[in-house]
C-alpha positions as CSV (number, residue, x, y, z in Angstrom):
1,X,0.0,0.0,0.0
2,X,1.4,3.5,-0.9
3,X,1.4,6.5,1.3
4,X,-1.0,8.2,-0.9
5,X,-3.7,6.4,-2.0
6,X,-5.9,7.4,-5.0
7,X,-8.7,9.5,-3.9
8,X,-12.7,10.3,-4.7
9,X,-12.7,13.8,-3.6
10,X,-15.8,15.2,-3.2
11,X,-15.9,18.9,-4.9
12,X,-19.8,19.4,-3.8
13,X,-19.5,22.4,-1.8
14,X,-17.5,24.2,-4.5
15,X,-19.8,23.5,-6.8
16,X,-22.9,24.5,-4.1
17,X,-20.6,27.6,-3.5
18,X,-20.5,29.0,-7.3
19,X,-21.4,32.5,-7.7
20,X,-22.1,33.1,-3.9
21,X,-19.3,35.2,-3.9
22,X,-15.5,35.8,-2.6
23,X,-14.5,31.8,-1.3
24,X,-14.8,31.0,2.5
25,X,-12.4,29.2,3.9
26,X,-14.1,26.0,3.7
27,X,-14.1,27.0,-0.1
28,X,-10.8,27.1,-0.2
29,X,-9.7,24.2,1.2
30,X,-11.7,22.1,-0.7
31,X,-10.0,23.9,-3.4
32,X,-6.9,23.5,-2.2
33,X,-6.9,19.6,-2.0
34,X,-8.2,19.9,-6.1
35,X,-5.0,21.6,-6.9
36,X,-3.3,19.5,-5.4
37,X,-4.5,16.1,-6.6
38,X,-4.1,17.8,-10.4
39,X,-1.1,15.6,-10.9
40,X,-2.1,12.5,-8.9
41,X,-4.5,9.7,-9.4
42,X,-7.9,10.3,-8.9
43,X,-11.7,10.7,-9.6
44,X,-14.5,13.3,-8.0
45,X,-17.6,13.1,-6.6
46,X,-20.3,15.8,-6.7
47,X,-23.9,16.0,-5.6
48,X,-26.2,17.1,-7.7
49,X,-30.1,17.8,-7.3
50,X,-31.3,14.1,-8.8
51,X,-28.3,12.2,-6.8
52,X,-24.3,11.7,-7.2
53,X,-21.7,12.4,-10.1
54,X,-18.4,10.4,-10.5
55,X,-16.3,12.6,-12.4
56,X,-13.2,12.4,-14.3
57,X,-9.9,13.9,-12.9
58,X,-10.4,16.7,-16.1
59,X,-12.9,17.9,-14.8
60,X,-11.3,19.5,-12.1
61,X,-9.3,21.7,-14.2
62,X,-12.7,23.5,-15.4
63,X,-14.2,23.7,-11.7
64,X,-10.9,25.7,-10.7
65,X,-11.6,28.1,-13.6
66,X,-15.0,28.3,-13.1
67,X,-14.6,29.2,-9.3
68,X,-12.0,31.7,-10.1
69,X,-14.6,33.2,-12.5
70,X,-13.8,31.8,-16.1
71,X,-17.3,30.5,-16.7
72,X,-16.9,31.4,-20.4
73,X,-17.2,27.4,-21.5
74,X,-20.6,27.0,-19.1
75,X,-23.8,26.1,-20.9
76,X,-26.5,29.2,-20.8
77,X,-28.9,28.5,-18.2
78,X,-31.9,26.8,-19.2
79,X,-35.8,27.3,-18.8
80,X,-35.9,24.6,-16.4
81,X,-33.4,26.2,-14.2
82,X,-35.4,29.5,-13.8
83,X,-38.1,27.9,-13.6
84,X,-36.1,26.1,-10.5
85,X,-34.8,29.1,-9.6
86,X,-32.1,27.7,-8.8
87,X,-28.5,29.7,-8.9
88,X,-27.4,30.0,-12.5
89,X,-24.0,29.3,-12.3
90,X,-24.6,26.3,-10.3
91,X,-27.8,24.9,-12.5
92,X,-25.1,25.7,-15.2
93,X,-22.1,24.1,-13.8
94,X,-24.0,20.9,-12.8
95,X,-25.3,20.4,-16.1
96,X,-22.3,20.6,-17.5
97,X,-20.8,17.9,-15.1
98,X,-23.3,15.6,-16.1
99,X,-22.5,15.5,-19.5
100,X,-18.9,14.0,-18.4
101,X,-19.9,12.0,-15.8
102,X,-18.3,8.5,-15.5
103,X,-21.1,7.4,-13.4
104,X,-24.6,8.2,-12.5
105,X,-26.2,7.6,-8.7
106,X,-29.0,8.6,-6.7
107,X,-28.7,10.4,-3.9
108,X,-27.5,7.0,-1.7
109,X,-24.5,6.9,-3.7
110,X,-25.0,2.9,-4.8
111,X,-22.6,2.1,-6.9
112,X,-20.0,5.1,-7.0
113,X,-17.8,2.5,-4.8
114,X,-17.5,0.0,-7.7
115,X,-16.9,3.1,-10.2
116,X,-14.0,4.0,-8.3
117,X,-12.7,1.2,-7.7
118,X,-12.8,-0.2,-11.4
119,X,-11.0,3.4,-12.4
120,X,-8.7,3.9,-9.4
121,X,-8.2,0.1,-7.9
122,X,-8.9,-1.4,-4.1
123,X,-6.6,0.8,-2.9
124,X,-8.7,3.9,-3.5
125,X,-10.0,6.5,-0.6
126,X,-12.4,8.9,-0.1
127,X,-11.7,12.6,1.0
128,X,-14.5,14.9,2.1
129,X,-13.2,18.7,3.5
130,X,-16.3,20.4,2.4
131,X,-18.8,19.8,5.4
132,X,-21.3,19.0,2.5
133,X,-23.0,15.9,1.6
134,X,-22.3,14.6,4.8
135,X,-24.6,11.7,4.3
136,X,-25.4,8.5,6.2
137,X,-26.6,5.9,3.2
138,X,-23.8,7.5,1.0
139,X,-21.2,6.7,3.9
140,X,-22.1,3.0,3.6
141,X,-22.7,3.0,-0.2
142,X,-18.7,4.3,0.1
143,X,-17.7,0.9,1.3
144,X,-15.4,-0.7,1.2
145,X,-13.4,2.5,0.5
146,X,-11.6,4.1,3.4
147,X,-13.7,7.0,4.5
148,X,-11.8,10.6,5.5
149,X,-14.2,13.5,6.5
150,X,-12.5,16.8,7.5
151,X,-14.7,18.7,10.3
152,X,-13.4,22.5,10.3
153,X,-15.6,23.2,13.6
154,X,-18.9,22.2,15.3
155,X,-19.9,25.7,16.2
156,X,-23.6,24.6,15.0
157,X,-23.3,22.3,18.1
158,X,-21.5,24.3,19.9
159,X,-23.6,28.1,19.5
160,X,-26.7,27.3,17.8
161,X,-27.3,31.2,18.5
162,X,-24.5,31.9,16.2
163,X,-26.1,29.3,13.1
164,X,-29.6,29.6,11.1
165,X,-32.5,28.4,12.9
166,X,-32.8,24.6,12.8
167,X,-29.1,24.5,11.6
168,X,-27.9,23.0,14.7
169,X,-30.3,19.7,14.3
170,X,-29.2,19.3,10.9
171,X,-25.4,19.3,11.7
172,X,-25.8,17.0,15.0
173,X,-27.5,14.4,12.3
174,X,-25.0,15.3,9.6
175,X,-22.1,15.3,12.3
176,X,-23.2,11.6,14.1
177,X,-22.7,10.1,10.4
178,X,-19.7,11.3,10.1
179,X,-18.1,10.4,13.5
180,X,-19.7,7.3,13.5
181,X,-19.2,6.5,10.2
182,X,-15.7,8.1,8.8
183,X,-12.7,5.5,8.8
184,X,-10.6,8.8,9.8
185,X,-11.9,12.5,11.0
186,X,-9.3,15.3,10.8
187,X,-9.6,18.2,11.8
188,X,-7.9,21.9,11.3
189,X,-6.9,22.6,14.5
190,X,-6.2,20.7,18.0
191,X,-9.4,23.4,19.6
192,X,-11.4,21.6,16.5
193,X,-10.3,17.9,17.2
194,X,-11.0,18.5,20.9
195,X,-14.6,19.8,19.9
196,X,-15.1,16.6,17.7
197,X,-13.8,14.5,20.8
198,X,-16.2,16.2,22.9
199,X,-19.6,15.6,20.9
200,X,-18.3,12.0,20.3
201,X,-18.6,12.2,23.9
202,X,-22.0,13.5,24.5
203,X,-23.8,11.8,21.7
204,X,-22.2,8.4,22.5
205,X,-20.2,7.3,20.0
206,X,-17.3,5.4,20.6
207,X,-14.5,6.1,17.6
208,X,-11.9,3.2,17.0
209,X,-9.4,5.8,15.1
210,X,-7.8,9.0,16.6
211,X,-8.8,12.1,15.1
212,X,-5.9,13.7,13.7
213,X,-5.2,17.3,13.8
214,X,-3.6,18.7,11.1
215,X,-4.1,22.7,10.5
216,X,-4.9,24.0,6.7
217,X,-2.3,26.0,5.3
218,X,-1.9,29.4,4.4
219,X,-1.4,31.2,1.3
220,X,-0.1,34.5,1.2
221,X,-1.3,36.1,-1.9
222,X,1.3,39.3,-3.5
223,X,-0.6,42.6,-2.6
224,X,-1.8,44.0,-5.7
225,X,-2.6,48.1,-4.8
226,X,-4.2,48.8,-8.1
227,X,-7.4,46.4,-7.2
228,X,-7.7,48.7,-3.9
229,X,-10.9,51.1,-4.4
230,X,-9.8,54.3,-4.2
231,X,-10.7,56.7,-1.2
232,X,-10.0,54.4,1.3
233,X,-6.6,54.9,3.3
234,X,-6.7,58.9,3.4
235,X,-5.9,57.9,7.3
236,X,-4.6,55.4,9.6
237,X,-6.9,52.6,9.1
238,X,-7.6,48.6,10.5
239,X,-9.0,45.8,9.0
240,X,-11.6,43.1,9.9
241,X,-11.7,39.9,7.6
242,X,-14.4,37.4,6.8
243,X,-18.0,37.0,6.5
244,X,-20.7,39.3,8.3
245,X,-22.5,36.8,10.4
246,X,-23.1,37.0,14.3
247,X,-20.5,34.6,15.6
248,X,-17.6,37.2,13.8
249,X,-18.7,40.0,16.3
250,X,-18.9,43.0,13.9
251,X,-21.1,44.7,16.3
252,X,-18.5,45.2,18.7
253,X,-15.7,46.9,16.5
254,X,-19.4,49.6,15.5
255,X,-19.6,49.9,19.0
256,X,-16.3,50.6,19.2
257,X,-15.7,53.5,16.5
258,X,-19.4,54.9,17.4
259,X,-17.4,55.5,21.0
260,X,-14.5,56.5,19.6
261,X,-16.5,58.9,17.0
262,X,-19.0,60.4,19.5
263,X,-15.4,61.4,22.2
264,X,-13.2,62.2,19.3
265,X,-14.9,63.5,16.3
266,X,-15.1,61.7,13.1
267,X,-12.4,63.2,11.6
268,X,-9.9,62.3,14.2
269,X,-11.3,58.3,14.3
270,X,-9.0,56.2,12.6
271,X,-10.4,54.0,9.6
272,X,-12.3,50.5,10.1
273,X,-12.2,48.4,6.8
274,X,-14.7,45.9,7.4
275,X,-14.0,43.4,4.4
276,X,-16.7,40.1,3.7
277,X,-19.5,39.3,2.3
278,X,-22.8,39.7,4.2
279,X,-24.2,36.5,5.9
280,X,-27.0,35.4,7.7
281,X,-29.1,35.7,11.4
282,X,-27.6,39.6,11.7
283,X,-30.2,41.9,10.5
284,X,-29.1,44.5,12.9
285,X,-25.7,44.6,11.9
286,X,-26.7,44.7,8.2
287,X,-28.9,47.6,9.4
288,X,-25.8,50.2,11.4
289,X,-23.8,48.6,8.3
290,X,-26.4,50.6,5.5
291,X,-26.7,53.5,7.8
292,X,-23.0,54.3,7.5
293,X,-22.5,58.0,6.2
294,X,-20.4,57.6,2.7
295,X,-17.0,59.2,3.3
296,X,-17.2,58.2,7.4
297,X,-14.5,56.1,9.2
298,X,-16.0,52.7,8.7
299,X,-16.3,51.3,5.3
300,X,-18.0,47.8,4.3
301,X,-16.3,46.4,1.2
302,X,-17.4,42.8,-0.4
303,X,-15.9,41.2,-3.5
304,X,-11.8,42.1,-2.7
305,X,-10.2,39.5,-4.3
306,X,-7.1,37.8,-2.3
307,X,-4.9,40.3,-3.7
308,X,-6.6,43.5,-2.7
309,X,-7.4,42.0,0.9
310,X,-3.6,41.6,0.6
311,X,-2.6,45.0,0.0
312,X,-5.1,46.4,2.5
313,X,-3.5,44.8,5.4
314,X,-0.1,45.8,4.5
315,X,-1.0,49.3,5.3
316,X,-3.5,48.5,8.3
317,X,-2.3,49.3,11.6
318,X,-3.6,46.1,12.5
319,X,-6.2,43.2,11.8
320,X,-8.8,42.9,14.3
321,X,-11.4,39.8,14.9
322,X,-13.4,39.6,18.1
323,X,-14.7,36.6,17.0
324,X,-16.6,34.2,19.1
325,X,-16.1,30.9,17.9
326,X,-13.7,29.5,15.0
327,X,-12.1,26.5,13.6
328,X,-9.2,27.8,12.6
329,X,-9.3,31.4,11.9
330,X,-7.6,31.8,8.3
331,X,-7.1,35.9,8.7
332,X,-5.4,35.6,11.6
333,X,-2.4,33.5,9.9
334,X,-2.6,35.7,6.6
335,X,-1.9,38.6,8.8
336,X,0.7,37.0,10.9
337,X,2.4,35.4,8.2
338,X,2.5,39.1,7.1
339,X,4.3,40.7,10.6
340,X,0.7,42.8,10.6
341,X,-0.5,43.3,14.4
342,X,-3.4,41.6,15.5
343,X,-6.1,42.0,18.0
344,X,-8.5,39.2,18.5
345,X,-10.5,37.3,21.4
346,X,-8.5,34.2,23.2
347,X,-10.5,31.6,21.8
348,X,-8.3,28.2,22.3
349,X,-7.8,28.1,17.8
350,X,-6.1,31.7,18.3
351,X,-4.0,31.2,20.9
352,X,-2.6,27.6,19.8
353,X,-2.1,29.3,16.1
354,X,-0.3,32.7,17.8
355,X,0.7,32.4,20.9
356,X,1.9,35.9,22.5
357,X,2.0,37.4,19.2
358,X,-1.1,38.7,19.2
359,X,-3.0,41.0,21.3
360,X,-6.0,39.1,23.5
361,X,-8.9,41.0,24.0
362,X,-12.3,40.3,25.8
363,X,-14.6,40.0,22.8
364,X,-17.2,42.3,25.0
365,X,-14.7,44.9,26.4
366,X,-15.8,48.0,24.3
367,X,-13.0,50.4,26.2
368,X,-10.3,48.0,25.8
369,X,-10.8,47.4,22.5
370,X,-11.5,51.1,21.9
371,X,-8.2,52.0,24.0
372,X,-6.0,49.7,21.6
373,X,-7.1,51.0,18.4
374,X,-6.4,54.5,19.7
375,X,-2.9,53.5,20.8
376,X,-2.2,52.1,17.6
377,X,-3.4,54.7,15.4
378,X,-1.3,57.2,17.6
379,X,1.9,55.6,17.2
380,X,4.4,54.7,14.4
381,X,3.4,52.3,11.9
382,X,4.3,48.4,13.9
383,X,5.4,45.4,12.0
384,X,6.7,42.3,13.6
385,X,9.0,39.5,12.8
386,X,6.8,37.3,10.4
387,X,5.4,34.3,12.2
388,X,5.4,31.0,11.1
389,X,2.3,29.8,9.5
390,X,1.3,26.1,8.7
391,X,1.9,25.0,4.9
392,X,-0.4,22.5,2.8
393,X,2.4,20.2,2.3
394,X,1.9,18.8,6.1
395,X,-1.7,19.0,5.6
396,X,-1.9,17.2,2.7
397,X,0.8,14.4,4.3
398,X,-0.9,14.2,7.7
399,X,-4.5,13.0,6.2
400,X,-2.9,10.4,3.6
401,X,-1.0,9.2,7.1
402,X,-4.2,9.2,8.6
403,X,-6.3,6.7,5.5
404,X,-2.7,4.8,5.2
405,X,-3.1,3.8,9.4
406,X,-6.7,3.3,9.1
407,X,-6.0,0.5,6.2
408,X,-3.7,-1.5,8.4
């Protein structure tokens, strides 16, 4: 048995995730992994709205175009799809899928084990790192192929105030397939494997194989100024990275400058770059967000691309995330990785990633927060030594370790 092991990867939230905007991180591992198989044996797996497609390994060439935007080669959308209503670039991505599809399931999967095994040979694995199609009768159509699911978080288990209503039941289901189900669970951090340990726990399921944590890497894309709007660094300025939802806390850092604005003035309140796309459950936020007066300290920008976001924090006096809850936390090494200053909340994945390199804030402490903004815009432009972020390479290695163990 080699060390790497032909894999089914399973590319359906990439495809789910196609014109929804700038990639999560989820988005990106998944991505990541298809990049990396490029030059290695393997097949894909996507599910589509009438059951599963096993794809060939070209086919992941024209998902990575298509979710970097070339779409140029995607069939028009069709009556039925609007009739559907379902999102174009998806309807339009998964019809062209099925016209190369190797094999054809339902939504149980039965017989995508025997597709891949006849294309790839007994030795073959499945990968998921999507946290989609986490599905109990495709887990055991999957046999006898070694099963590897990477869980990024359980925060739906964890703060069910934090996730869309009812989202919390649907993950515990989704989850107890997984761990009871998965030959091998990784996860992205040691805080996310303990997490995973601990619902195992309370939902009583006994797992036979470690989980393995093994944290995503970390790209750092070149800045590229000229894809900067313009207007927007006229004055010392911080950032805040990642999708407007309730668990990221954006209501603290506009509690924060509306302090800072009402003692100071406006025109002496240092920028806040508050760069994501909008998400879900946070209507108030959404609503100080559209009240913002154009030209005022805090700015909302959506659809930066990696090397915009890039230039932005090399001029930022610091990134700031009072989040409460994360897997990983994918800004915080992008700005480390980058000597950038960071101010965040304690939670166990930032502290484990950063050690004392960051500032620790109480995610509810208005004046603190408010006191180290002030004493950052006041002083020189900081940069520190560069830290030491985690690569793909021992990703990638640590989960093929993981299926190679779980096969003998």
């Amino acid at each position: 048995m080699t060390s790497e092991p032909p894999l089914l990867l399973d590319v359906s939230r990439l495809i789910s995730r196609l014109g929804g905007g700038v990639a999560t991180g989820i988005d990106r591992v998944e991505a990541a992994w298809l990049r990396h198989l490029q030059t290695r044996p393997h097949l894909l797996l996507c599910r589509v709205p009438r059951g599963q497609l096993v794809l060939p390994p070209e086919a992941g060439a024209a998902i990575l175009r298509w979710t970097q935007g070339d779409v140029a080669d995607l069939p028009r959308a069709g009556l039925r799809d609007r009739l559907r209503r379902t999102p174009t670039l998806r309807a339009r991505a998964e019809r062209a899928l099925s016209g190369h599809a190797l094999h054809r399931a339902g939504p149980d999967g039965r017989g995508v084990a025997r597709a891949a095994t006849d294309r790839l040979g007994p030795g073959a694995a499945y990968l998921n790192t999507g946290h989609a199609n986490w599905d109990r009768g495709l887990f055991a159509a999957l046999q006898p192929l070694r099963r590897a699911v990477l869980v990024h978080d359980t925060i739906p288990l964890d703060h069910p105030e934090y996730t869309r209503p009812g989202q919390d039941r649907l993950f515990r289901d989704r989850f107890a397939a997984v761990a009871e189900m998965a030959d091998v669970i990784a996860t992205v951090s040691q805080a996310s494997a303990d997490s995973v340990a601990l619902w195992c726990e309370r939902l009583g399921i006994l797992r036979r194989q470690p989980v393995i944590a093994t944290p995503i890497g970390t790209e750092l894309a070149a800045p590229t100024a000229a894809d900067v709007p313009a207007g927007l660094t006229g004055r010392p300025f911080f950032v805040t990275l990642g999708t407007i939802e309730p668990r990221k806390n954006h209501a603290l850092l506009l509690d924060v400058w509306q302090h800072l604005a009402a003692r100071h003035g406006p025109a002496q309140v240092p920028g806040l770059l508050i760069v994501g796309r909008r998400g879900w459950e946070n209507r108030q936020t959404f609503a100080r967000l559209d009240a913002l007066p154009p030209g005022g300290p805090v700015a909302e920008l959506g659809g930066l691309d990696d090397g915009a976001v890039a230039a932005l924090l090399m001029q930022a006096r610091a990134l700031l995330m009072p989040s409460r809850a994360e897997g990983f936390g994918l800004p915080l090494t992008e700005a480390a990785g980058r000597g950038i200053p960071i101010i965040c909340a304690a939670l166990p994945s930032a502290t484990r990633l950063l050690g004392d390199y960051a500032t620790y804030l109480d995610p509810d402490d208005t004046d603190g927060w408010a006191a180290q903004v002030m004493a950052l815009a006041g002083a020189p432009l900081r940069r520190f030594p560069p830290l030491p972020v985690p690569g793909w390479p021992d990703h990638f290695r640590n989960v093929m370790a993981g299926l190679k163990q779980a096969s003998d």
